[in-house]
C-alpha positions in Angstrom: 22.8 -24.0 -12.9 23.2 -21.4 -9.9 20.6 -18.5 -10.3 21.3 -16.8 -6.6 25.0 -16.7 -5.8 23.9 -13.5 -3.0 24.8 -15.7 0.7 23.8 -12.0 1.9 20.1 -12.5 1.1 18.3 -9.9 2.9 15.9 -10.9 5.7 12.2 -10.8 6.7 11.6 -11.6 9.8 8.3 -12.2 11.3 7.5 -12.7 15.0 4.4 -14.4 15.4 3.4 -17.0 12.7 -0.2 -16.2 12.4 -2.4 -16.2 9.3 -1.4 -11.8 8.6 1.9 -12.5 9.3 2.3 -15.6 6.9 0.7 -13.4 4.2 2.5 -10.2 4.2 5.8 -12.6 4.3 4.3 -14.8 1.1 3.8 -11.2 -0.4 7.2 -9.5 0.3 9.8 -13.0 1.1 10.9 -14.2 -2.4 13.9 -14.0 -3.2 14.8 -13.1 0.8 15.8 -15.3 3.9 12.6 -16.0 6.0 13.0 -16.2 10.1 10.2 -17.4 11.7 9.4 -16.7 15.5 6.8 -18.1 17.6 5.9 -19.6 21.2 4.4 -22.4 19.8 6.7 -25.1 17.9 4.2 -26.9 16.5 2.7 -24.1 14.5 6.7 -23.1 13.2 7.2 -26.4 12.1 3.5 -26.1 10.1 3.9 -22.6 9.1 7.8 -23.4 8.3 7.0 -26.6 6.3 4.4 -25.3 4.1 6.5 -21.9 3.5 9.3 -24.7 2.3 7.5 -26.5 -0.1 6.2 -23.3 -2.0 9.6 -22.2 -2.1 11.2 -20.1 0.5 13.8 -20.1 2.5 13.0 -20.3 5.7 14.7 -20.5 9.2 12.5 -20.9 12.9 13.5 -19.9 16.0 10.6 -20.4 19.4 10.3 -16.9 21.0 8.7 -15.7 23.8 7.7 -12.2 23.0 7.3 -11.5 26.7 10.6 -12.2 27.3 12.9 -10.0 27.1 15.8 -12.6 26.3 13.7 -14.2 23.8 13.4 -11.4 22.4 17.0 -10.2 22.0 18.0 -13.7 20.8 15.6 -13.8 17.9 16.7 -10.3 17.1 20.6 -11.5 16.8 19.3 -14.9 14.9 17.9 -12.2 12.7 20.8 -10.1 12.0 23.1 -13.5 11.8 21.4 -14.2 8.7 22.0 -11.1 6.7 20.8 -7.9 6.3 17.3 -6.7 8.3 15.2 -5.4 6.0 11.8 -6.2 7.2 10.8 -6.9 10.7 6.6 -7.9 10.8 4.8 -8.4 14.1 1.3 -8.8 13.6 -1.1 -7.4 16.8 -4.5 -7.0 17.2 -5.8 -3.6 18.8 -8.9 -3.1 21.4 -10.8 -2.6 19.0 -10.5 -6.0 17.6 -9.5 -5.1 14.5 -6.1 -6.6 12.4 -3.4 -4.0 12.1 -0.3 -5.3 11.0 3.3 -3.1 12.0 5.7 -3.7 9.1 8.6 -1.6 9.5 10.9 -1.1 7.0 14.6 -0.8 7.4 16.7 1.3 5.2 
């Protein structure tokens, strides 16, 4: 039995596949396609894997985020897969403390 015949699922997607990141995206990605961007392949196939087996469905793409080509490319991944409605990128300010930009796209 089909429960989900949307192929327009809206999409999070995160840049940086930290511990914030992965938890805002477990709070807000049910139900929505998942990209997942990061430098490091090894921690997209961990984070990517374990997002899998709980469920989600999950795309990842390696980004530089200090490229600007990177950059553009995960951006158009992003909108290949549906509809924006969450882009996440987790920073940490001088001050050493977490902040977390989500921005919300109408």
């Amino acid at each position: 039995m089909i429960f989900d015949r949307n192929e327009q699922k809206q999409v999070v997607a995160l840049l940086g596949a930290g511990s914030m990141g992965t938890a805002i995206v477990r709070r807000i990605g049910a139900g929505k396609k998942i990209l997942l961007g990061d430098i490091s392949e090894k921690a997209l196939e961990r984070v990517g894997d374990d997002f899998r087996r709980c469920g989600y469905d999950v795309e990842t793409l390696q980004v530089n985020a200090l490229q600007k080509e990177s950059v553009e490319a995960f951006a158009r991944k992003a909108a290949e897969l549906g509809p924006v409605m969450y882009f996440i990128r987790p920073i940490l300010n001088t001050s050493l403390t977490s902040i977390c930009w989500a921005l919300a796209m109408p």
